[in-house]
N, C-alpha and C positions, 0 to 999 in steps of 0.2 A: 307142626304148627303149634304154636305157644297156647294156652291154653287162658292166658289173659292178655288184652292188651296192651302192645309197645308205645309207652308215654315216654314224652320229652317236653324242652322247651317251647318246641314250633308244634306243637299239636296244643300244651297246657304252657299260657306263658306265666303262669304263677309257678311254675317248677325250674325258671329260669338261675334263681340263686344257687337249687341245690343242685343241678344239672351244671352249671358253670364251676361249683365244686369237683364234682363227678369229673369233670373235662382236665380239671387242674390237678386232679391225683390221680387219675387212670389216663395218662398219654394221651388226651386231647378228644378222646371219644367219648360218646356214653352207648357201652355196650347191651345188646340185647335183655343181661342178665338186669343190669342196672336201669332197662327200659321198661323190666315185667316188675320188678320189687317199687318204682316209682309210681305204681298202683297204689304204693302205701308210703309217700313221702317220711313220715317217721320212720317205717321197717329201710327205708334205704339209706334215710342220714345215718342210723345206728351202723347198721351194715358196713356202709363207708367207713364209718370212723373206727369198727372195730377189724377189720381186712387192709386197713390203713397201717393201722399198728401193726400187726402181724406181716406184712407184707414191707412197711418201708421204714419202723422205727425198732424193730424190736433187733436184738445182736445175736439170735440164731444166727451161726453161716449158711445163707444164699443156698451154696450149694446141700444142705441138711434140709433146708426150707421145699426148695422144688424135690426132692427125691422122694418125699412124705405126698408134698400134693399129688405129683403124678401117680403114687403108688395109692392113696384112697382115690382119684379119677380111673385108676384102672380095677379096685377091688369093687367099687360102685358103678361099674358098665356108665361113668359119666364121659363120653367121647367127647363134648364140649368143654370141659373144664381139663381133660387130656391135652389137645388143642389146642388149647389157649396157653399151657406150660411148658411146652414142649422147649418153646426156643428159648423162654427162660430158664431151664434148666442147663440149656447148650451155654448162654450164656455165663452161669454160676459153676461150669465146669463138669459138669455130669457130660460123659459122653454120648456120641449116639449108639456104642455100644453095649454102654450100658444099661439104656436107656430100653435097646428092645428086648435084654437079657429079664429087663425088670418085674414081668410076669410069672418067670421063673428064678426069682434070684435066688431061692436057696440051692436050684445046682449048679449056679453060674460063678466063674470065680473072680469075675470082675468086680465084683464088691468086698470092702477090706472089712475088719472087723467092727468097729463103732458104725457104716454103712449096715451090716445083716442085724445090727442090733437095733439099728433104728425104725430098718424095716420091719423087724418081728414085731416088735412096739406098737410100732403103727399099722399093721394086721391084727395084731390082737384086741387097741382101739377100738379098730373098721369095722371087724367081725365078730368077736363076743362085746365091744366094750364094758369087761374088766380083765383088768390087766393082772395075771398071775405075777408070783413076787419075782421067782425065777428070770422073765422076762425083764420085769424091774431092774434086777440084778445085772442084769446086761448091758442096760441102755445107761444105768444114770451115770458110772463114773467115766460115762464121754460129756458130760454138762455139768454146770454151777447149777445153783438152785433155778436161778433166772432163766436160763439157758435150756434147762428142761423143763420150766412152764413156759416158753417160748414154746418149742415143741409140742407139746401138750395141747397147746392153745392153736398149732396150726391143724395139727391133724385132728383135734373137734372141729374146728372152724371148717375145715375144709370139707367134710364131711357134711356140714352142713348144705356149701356150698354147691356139692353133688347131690344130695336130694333136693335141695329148690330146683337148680336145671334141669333133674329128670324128673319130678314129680308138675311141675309146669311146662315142661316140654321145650324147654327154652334155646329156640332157633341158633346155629352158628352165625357167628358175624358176618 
């Protein structure tokens, strides 16, 4: 059970504009996560507008995108934000092979090289956040500058994303 309450339009109709946002960039819903941060009208516009970018304007490849998220949803025990990626990941091409190898992907061999360099990247993010150069060395010359602050910016963001769900408790849809 969530640990704050689920706001929306029909419970607060003053959160009608940004909730009709929410509806118009996240596929028609406004989900739980976007139900408990709307405790904080500002914390969720920011929110929005910064998971907007990252998610539907930035030129990261889709499939680079979901193998970072699911991979801090599964170093962060977030089953909710696992969940909610999965099928986008099937979508952008990650298989479901892959997909359950990815807890152990350094002995799995279904991931190609720029793949185990993105995931070391973003384990060592997840888990020390600072990144040795070594690791640097690996990951950057698969990205432009852009391309790897793209990156950068999903696996902080998402990181984020997995301690507000587990830290508020934040129900599955």
């Amino acid at each position: 059970m969530a640990r704050v309450p689920y706001l929306d339009d029909t419970i607060d109709p003053q959160l009608k504009p940004l909730c009709d946002r929410i509806r118009a960039e996240r596929g028609g819903r406004v989900l739980n996560l976007y139900r408990a941060l709307l405790n904080s009208p500002k914390v969720a516009e920011g929110w929005l507008h910064l998971f907007t970018a990252i998610r539907q304007q930035c030129e990261l490849p889709a499939q680079d995108r979901e193998l970072v998220i699911l991979s801090v949803a599964l170093l962060n025990g977030a089953d909710y934000e696992y969940r909610a990626h999965v099928p986008f990941a099937l979508r952008a091409g990650l298989t479901q092979a892959q997909i359950d190898d990815l807890s152990g992907w350094r002995e799995s061999t279904r991931f190609d090289a720029k793949q185990r360099a993105v995931l070391e990247y973003c384990e060592c993010m997840t888990r020390q956040v600072h990144v040795p150069d070594d690791v640097f060395a690996r990951v950057a010359p698969h990205f432009d500058a852009r391309r790897l602050v793209e990156l950068t910016a999903t696996i902080a963001g998402y990181n984020l994303v997995s301690r507000f769900l587990e830290a508020m408790r934040i129900d599955h849809d």
